[in-house]
TIGUKOL-963824 format. One record per atom (N, C-alpha, C, O, CB): residue number from 1; residue in three letters; z, x, y; atom name. Coordinates in pm, 1 decimal, padded with zeros to 6 digits. Glycine has a CB too. Layout:
N
{NUM Ala {Z X Y} CA}
...
//
This chain:
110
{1 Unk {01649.0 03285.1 -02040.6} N}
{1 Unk {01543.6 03187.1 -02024.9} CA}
{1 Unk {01572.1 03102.3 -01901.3} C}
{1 Unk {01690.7 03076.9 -01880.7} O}
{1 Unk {01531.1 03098.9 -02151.0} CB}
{2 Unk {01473.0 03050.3 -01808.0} N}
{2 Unk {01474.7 02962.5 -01729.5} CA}
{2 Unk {01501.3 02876.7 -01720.9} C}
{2 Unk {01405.2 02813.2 -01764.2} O}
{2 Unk {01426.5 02947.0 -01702.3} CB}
{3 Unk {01613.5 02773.0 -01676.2} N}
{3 Unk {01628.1 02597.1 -01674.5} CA}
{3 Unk {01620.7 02559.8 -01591.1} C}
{3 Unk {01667.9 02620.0 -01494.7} O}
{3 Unk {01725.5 02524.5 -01707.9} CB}
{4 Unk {01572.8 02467.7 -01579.7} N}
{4 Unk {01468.1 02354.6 -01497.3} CA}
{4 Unk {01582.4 02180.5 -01491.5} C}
{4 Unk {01571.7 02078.2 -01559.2} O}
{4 Unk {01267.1 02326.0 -01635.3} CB}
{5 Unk {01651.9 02206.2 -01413.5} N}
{5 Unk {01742.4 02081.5 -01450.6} CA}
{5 Unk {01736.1 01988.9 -01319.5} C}
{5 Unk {01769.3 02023.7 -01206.2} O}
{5 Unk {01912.5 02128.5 -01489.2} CB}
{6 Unk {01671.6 01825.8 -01371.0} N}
{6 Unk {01667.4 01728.2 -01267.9} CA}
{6 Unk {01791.2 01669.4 -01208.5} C}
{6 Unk {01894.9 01680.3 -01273.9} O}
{6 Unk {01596.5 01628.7 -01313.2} CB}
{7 Unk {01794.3 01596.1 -01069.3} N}
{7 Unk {01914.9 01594.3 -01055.6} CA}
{7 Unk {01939.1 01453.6 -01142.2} C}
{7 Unk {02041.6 01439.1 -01208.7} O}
{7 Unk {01958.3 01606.5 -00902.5} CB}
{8 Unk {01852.4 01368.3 -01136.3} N}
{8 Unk {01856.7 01213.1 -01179.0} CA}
{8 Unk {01887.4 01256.4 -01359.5} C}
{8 Unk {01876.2 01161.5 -01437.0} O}
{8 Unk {01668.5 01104.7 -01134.6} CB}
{9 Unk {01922.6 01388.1 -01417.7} N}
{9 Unk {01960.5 01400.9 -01552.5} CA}
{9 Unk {02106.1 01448.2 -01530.7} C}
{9 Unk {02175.3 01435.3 -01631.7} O}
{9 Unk {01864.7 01501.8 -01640.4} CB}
{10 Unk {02173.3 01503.6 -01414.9} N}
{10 Unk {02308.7 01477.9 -01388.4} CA}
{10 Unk {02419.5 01379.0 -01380.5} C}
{10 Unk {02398.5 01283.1 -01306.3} O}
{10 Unk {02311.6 01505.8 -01316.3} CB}
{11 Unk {02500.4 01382.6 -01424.7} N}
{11 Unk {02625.7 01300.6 -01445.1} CA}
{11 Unk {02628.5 01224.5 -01229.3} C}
{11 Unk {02598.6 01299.6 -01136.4} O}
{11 Unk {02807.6 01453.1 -01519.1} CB}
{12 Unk {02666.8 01085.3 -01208.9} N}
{12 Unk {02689.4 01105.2 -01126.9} CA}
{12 Unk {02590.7 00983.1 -01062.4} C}
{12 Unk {02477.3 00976.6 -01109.9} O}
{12 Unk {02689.8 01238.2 -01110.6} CB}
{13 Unk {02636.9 00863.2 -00931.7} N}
{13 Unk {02527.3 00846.4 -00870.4} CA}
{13 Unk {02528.0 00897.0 -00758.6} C}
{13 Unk {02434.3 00972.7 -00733.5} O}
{13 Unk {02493.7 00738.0 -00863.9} CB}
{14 Unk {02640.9 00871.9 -00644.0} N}
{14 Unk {02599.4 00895.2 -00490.8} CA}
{14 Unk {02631.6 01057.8 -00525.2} C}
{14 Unk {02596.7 01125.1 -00428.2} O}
{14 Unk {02708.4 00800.1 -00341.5} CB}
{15 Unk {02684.3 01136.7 -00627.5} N}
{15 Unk {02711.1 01292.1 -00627.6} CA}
{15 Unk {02658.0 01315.8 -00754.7} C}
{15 Unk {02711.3 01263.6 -00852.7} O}
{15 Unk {02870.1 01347.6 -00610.7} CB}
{16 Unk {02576.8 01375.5 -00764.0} N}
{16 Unk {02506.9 01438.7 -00898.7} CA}
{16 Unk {02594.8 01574.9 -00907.8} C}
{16 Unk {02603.4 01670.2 -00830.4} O}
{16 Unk {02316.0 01473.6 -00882.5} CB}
{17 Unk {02664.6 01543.6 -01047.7} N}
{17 Unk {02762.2 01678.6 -01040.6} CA}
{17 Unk {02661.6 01824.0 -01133.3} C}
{17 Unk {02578.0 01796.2 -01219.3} O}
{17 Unk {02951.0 01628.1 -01148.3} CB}
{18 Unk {02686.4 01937.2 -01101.5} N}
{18 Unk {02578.9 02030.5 -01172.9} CA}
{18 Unk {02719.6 02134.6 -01190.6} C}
{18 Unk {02763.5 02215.2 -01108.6} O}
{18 Unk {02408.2 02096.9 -01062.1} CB}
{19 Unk {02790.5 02089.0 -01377.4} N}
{19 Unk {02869.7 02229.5 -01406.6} CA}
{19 Unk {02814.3 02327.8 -01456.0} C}
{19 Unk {02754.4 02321.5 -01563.3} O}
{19 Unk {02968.3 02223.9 -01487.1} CB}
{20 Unk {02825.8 02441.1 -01381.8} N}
{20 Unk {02772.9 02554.4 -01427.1} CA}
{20 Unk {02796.2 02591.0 -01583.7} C}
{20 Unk {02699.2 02650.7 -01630.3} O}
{20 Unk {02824.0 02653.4 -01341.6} CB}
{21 Unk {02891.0 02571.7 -01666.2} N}
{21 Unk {02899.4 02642.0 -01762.9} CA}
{21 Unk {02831.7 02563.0 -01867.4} C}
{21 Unk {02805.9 02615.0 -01976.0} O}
{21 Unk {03028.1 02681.3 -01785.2} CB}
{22 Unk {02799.6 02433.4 -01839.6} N}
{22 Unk {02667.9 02339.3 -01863.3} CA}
{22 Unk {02586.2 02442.9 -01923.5} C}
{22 Unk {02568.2 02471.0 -02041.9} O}
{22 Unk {02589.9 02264.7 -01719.9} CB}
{23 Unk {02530.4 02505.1 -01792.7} N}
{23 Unk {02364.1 02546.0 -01820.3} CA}
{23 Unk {02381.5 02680.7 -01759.5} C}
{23 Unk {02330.7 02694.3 -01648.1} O}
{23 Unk {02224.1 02440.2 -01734.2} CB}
{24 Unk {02433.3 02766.3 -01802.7} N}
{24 Unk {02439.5 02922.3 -01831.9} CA}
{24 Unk {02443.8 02980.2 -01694.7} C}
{24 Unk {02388.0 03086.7 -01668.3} O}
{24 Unk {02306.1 02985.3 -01920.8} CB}
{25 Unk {02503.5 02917.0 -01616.3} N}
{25 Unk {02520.2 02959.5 -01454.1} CA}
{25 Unk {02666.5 02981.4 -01442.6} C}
{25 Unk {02751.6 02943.7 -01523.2} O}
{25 Unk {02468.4 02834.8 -01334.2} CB}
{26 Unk {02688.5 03059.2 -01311.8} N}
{26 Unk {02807.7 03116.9 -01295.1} CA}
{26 Unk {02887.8 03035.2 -01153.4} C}
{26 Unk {03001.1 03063.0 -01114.4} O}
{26 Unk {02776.5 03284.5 -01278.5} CB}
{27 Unk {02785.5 02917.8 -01084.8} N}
{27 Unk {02831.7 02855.4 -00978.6} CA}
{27 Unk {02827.4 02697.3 -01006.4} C}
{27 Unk {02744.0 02651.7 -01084.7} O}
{27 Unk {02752.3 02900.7 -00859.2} CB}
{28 Unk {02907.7 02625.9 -00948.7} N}
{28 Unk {02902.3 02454.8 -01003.6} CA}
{28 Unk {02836.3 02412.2 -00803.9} C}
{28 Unk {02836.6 02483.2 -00703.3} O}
{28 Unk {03147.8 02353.3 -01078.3} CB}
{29 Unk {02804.0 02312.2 -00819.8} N}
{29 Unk {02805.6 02214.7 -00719.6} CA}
{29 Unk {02754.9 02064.9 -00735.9} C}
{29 Unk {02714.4 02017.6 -00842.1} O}
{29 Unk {02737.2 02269.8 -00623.8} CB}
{30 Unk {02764.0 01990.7 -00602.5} N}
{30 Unk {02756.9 01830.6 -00600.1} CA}
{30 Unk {02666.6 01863.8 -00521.1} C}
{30 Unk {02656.1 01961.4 -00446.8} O}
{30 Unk {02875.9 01719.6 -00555.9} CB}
{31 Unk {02561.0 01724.5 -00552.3} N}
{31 Unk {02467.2 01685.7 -00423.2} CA}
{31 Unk {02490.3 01614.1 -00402.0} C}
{31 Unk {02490.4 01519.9 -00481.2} O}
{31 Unk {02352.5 01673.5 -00405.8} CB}
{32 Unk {02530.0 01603.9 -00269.1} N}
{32 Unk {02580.6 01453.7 -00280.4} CA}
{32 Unk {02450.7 01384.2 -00181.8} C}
{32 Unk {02370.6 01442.6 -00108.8} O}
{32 Unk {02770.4 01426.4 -00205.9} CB}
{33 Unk {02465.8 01233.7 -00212.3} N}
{33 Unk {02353.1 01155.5 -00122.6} CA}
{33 Unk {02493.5 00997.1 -00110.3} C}
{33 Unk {02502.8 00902.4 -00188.4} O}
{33 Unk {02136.0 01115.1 -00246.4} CB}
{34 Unk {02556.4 01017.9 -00018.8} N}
{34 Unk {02658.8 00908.2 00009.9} CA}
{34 Unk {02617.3 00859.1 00108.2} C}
{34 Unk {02549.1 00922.9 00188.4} O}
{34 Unk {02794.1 00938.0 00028.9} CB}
{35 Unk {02657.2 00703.9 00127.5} N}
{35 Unk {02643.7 00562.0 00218.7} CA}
{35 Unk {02731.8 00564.8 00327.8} C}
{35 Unk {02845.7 00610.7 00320.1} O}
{35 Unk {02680.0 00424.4 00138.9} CB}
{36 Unk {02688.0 00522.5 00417.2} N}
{36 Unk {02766.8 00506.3 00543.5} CA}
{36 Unk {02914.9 00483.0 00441.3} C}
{36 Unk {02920.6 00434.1 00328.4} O}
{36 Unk {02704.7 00353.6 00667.3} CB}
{37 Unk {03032.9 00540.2 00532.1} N}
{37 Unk {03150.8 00481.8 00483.4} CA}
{37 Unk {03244.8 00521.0 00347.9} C}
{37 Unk {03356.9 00482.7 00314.4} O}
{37 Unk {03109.8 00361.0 00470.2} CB}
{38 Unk {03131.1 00631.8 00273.6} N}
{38 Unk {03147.3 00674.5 00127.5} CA}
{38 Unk {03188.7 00816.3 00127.5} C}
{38 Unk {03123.3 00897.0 00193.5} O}
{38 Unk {03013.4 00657.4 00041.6} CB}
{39 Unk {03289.1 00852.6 00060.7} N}
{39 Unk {03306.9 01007.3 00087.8} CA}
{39 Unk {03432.8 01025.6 -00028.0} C}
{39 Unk {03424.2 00957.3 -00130.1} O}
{39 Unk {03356.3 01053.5 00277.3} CB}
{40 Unk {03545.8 01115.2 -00011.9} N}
{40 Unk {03614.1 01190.9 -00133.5} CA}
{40 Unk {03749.3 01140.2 -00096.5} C}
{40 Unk {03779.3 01136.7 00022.8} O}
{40 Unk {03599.4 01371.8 -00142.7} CB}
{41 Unk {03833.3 01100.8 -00186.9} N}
{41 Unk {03992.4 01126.7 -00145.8} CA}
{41 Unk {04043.9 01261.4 -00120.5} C}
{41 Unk {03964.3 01334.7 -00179.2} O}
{41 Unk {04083.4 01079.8 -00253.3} CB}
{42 Unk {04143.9 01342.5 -00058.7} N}
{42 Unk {04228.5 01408.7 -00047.7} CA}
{42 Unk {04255.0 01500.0 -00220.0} C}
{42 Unk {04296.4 01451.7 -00325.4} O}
{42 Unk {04334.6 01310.3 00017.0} CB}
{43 Unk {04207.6 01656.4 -00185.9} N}
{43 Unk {04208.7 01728.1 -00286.6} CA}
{43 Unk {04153.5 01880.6 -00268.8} C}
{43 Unk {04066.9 01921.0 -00191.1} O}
{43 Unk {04142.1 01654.0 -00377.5} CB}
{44 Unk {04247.8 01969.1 -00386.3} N}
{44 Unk {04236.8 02096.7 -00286.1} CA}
{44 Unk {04143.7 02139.8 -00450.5} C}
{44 Unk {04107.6 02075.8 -00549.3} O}
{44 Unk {04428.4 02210.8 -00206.9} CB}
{45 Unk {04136.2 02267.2 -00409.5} N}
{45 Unk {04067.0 02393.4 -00519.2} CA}
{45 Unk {04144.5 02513.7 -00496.9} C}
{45 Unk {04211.6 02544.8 -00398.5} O}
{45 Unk {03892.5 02440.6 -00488.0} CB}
{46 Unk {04118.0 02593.2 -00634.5} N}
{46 Unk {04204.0 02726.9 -00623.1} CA}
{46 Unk {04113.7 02812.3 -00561.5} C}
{46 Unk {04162.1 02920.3 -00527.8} O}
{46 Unk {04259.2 02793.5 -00763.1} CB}
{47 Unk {03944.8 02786.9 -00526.5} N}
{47 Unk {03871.2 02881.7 -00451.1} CA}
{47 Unk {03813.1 02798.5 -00368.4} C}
{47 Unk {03821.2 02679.2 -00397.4} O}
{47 Unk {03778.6 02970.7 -00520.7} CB}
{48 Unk {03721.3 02847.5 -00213.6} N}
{48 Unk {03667.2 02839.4 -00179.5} CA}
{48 Unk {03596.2 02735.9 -00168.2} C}
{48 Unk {03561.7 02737.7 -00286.3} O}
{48 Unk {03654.9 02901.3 -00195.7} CB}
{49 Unk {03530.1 02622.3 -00116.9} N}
{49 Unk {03473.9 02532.8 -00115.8} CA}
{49 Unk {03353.1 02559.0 -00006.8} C}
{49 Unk {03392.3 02610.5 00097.9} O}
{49 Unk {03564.2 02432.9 -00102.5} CB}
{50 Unk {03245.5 02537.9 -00013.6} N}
{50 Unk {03108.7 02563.7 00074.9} CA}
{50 Unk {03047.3 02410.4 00101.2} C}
{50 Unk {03011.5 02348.5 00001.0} O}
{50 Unk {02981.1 02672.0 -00020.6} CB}
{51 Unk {03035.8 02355.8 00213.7} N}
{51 Unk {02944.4 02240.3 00240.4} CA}
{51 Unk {02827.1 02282.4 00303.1} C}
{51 Unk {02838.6 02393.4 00355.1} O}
{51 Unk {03004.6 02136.7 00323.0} CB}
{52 Unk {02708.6 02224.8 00315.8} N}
{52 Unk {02609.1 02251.6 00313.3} CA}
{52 Unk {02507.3 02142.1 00372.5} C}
{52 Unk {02395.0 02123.9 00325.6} O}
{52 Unk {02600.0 02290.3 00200.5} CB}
{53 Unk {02557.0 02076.9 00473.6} N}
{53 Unk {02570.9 01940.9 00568.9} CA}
{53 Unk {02396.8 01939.3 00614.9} C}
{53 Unk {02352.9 01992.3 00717.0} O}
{53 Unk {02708.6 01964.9 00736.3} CB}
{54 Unk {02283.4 01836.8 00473.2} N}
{54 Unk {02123.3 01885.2 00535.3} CA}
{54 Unk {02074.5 01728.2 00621.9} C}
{54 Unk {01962.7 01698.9 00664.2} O}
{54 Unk {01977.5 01934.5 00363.4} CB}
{55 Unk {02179.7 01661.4 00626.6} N}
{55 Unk {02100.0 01511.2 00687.0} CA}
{55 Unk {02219.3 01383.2 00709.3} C}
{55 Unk {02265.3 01307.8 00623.5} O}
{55 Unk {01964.7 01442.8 00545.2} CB}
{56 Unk {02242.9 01388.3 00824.8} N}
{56 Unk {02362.1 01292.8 00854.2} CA}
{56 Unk {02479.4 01350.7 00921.1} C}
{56 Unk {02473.5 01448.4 00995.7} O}
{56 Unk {02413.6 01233.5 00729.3} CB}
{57 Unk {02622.6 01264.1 00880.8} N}
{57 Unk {02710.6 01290.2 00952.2} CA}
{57 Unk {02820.2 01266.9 00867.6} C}
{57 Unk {02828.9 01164.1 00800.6} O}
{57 Unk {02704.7 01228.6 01067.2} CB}
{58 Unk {02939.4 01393.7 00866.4} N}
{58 Unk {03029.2 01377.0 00778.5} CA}
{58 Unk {03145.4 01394.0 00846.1} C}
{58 Unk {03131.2 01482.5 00930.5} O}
{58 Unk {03015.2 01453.2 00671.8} CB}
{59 Unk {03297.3 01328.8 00845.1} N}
{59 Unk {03368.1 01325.8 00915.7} CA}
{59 Unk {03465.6 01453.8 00808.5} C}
{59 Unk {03447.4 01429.2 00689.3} O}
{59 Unk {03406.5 01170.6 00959.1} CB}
{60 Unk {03521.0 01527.1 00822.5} N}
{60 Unk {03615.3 01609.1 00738.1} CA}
{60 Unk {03744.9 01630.1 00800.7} C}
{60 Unk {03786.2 01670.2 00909.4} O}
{60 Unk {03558.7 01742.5 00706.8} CB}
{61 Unk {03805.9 01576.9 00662.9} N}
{61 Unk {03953.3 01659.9 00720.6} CA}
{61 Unk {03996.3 01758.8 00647.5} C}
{61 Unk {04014.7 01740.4 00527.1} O}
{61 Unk {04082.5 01576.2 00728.8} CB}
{62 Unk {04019.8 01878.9 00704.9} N}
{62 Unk {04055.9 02012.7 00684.4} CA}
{62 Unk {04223.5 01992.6 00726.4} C}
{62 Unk {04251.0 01946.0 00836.9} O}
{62 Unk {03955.5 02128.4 00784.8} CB}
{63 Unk {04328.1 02030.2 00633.1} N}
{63 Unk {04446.4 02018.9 00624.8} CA}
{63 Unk {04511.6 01960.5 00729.4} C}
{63 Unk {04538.7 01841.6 00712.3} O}
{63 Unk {04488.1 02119.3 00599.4} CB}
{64 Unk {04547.4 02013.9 00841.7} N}
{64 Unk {04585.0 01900.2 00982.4} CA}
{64 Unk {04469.8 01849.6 01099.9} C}
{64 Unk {04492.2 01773.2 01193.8} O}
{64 Unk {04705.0 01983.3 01086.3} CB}
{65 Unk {04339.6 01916.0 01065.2} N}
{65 Unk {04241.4 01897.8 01113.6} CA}
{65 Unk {04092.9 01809.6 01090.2} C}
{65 Unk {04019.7 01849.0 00999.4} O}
{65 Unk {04238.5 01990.4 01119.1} CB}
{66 Unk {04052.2 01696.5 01168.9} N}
{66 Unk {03928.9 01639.8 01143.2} CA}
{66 Unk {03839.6 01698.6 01253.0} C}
{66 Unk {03860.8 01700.5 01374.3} O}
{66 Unk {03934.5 01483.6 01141.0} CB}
{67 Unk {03754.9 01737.2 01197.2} N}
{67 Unk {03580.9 01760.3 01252.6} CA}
{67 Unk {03496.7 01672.3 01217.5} C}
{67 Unk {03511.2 01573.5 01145.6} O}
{67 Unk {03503.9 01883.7 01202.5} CB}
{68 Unk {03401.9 01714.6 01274.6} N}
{68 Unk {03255.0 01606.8 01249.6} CA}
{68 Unk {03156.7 01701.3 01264.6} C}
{68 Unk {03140.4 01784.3 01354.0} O}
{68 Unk {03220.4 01467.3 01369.8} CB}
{69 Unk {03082.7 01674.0 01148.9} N}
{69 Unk {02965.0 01753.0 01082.0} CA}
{69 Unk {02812.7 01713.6 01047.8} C}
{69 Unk {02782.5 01631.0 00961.6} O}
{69 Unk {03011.6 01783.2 00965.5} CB}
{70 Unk {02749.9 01762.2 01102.6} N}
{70 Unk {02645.6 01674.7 01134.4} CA}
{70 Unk {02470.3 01779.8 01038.3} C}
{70 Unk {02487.5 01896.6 01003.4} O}
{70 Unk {02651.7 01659.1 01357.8} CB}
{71 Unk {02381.4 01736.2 01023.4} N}
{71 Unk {02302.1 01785.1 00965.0} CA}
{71 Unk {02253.3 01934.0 01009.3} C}
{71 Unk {02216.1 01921.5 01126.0} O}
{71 Unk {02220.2 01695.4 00962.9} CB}
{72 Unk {02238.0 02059.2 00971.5} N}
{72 Unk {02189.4 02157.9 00957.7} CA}
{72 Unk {02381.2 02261.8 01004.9} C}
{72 Unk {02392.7 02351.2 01088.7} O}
{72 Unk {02022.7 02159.8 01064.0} CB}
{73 Unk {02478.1 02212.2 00929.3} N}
{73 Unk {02577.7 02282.2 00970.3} CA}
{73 Unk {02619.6 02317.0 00842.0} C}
{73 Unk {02591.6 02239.7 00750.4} O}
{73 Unk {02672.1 02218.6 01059.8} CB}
{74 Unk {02694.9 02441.1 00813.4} N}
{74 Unk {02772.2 02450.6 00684.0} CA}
{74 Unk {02948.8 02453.2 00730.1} C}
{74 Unk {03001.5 02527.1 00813.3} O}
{74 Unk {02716.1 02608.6 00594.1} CB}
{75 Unk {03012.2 02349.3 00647.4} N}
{75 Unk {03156.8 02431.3 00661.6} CA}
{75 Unk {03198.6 02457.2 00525.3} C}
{75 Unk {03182.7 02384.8 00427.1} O}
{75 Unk {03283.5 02345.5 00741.4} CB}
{76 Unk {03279.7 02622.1 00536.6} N}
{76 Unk {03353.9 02649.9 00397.6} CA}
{76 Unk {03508.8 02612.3 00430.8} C}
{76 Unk {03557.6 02642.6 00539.7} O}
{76 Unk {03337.4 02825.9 00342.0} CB}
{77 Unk {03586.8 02540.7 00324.8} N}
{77 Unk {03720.2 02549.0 00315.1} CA}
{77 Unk {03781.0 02657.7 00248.9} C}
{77 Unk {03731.0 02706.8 00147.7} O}
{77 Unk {03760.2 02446.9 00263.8} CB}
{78 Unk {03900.3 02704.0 00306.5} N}
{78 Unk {03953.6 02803.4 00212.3} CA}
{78 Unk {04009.0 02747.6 00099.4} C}
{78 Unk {04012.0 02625.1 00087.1} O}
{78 Unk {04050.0 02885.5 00269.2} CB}
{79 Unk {04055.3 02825.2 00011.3} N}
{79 Unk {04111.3 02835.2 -00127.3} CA}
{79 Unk {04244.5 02742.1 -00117.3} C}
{79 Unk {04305.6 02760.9 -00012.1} O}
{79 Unk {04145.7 03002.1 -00173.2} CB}
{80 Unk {04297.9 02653.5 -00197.3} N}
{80 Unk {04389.4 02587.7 -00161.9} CA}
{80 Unk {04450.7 02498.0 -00079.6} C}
{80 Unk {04557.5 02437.6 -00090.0} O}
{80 Unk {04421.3 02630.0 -00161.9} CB}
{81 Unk {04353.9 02499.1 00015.5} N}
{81 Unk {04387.8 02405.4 00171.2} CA}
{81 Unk {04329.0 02238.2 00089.4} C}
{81 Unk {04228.5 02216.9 00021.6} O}
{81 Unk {04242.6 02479.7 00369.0} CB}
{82 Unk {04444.0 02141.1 00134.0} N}
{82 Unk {04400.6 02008.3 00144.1} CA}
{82 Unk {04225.5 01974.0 00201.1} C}
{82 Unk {04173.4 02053.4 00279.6} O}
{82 Unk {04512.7 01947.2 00245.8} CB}
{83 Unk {04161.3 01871.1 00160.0} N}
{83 Unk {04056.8 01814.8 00262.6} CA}
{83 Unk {03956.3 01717.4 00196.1} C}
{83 Unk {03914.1 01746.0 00084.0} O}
{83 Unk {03971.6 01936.1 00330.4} CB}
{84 Unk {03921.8 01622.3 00247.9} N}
{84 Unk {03837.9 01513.6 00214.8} CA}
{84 Unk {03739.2 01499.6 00283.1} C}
{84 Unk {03721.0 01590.4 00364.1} O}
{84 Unk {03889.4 01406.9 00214.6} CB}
{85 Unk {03650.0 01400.6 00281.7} N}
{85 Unk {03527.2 01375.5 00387.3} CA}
{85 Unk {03544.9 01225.5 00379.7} C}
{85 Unk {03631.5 01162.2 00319.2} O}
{85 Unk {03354.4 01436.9 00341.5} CB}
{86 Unk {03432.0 01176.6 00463.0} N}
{86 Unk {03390.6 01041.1 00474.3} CA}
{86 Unk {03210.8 01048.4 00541.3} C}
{86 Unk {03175.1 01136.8 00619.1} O}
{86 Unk {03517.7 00955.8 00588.2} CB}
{87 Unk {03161.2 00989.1 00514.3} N}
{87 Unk {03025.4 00952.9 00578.5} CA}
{87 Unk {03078.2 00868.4 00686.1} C}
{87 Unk {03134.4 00759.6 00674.1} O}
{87 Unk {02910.8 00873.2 00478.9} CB}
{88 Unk {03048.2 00943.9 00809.0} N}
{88 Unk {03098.9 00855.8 00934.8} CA}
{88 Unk {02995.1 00819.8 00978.8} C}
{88 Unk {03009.6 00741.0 01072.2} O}
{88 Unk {03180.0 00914.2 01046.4} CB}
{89 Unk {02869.2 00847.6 00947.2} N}
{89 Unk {02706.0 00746.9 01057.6} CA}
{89 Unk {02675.8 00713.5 00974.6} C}
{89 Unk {02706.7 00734.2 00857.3} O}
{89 Unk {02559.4 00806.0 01151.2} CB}
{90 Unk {02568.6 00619.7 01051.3} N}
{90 Unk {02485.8 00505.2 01031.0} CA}
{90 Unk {02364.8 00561.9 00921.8} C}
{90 Unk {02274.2 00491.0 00878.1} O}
{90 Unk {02424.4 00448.0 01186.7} CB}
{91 Unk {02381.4 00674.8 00896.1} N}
{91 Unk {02261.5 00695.9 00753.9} CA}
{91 Unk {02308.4 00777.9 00621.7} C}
{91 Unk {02407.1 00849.9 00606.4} O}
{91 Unk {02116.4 00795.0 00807.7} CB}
{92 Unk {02219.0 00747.7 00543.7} N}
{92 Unk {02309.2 00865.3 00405.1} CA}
{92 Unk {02307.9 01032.2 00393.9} C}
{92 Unk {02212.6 01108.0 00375.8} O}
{92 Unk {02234.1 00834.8 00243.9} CB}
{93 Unk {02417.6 01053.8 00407.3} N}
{93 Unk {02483.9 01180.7 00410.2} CA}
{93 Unk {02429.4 01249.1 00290.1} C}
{93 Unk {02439.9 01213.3 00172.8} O}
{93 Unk {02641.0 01170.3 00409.9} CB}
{94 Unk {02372.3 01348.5 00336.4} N}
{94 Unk {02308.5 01427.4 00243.4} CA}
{94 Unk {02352.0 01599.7 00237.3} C}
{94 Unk {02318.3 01676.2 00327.6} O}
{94 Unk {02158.1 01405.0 00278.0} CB}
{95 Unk {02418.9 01637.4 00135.4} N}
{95 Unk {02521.2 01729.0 00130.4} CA}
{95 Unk {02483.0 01823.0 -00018.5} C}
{95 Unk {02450.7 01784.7 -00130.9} O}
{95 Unk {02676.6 01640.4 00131.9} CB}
{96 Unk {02498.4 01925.8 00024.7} N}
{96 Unk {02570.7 02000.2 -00131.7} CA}
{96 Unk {02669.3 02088.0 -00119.9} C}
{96 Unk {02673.3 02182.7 -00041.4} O}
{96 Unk {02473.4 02089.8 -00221.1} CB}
{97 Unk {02756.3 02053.3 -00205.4} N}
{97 Unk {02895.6 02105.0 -00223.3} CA}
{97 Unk {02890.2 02214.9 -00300.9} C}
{97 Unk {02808.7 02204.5 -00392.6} O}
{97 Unk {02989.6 02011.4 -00282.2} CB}
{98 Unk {02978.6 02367.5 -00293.1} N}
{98 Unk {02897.4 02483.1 -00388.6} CA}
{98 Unk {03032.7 02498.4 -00407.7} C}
{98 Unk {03125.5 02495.6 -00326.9} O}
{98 Unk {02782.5 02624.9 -00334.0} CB}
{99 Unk {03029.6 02518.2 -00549.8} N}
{99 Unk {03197.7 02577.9 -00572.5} CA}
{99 Unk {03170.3 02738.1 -00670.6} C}
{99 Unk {03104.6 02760.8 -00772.1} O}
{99 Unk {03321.0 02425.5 -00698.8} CB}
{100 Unk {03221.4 02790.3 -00617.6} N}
{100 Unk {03192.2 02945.0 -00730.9} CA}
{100 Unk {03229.4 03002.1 -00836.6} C}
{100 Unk {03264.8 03116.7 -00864.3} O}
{100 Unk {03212.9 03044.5 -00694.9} CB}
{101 Unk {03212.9 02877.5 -00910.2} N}
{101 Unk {03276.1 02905.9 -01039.5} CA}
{101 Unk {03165.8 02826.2 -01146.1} C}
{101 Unk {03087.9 02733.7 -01123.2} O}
{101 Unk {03449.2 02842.8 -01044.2} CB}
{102 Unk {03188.2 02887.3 -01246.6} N}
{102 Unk {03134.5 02818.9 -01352.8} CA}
{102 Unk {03191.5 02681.7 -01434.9} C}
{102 Unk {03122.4 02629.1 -01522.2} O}
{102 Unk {03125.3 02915.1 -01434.3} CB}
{103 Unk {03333.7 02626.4 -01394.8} N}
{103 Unk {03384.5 02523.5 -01428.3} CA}
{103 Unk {03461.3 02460.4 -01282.2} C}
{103 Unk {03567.8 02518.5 -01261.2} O}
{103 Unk {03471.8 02557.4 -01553.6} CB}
{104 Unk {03436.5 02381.9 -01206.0} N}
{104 Unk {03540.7 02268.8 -01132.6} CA}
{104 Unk {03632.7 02262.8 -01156.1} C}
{104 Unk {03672.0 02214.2 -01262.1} O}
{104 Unk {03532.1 02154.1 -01135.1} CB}
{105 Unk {03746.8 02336.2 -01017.3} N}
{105 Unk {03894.2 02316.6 -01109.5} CA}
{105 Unk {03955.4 02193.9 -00959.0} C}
{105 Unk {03977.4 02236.4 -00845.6} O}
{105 Unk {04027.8 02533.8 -01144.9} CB}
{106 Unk {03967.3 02082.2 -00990.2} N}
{106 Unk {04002.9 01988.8 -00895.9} CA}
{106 Unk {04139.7 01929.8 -00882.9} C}
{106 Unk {04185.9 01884.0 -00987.4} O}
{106 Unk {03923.9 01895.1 -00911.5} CB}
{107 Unk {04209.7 01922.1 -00781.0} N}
{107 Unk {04401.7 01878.2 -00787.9} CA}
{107 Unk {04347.0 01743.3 -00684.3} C}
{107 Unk {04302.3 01735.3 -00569.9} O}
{107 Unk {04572.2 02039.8 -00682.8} CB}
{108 Unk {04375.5 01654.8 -00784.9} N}
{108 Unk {04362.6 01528.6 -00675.6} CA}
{108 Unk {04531.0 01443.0 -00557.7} C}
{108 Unk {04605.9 01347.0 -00575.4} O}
{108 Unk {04296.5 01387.0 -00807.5} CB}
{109 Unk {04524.0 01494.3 -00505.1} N}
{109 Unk {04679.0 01467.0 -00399.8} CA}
{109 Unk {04707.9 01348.3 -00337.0} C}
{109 Unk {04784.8 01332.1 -00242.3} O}
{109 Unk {04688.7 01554.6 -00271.4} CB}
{110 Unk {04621.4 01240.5 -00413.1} N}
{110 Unk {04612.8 01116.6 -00352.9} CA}
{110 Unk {04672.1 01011.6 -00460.3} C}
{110 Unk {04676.9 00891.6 -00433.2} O}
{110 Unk {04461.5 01087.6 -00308.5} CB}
//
């Protein structure tokens, strides 16, 4: 059967979290809608991480590396590597985070 799930019925304000094993799906992700200045502490995954960068500017650090990510870009992290973000401009960062799994497995290193 079909589900129809709002984000404003997700757990979550500036990141509406969507666990897959929730609602009979096999992938989790965040939408995130973060404020200048607002972003993640330092934390890895045992897979893959996909960003999905649709409006703004996100500063990332990828294990010894910061980039800057800006609207219509995707970056994936590999499996295990350290990395955080921050909303580095002046508007709200509008993002979805895709993880490929049906449950979030998160190591927070901070």
């Amino acid at each position: 059967m079909t589900q129809i799930t709002q984000f404003t019925d997700l757990p979550g304000t500036t990141a509406h979290r969507f666990d897959g094993h929730q609602h009979g799906a096999s992938v989790s992700v965040f939408i995130n809608h973060n404020p200048p200045g607002n972003g993640t502490d330092l934390h890895r995954h045992p897979y893959d991480e996909t960003f999905i960068v649709q409006d703004g500017e996100a500063t990332f650090t990828i294990a010894d590396e910061t980039i800057v990510v800006r609207g219509g870009e995707i970056v994936v992290v590999p499996a295990g590597v350290p990395h955080k973000f921050i909303n580095s401009g002046n508007q709200p960062l509008q993002k979805i985070s895709i993880h490929p799994v049906p449950t979030m497995q998160t190591e927070w290193l901070n």
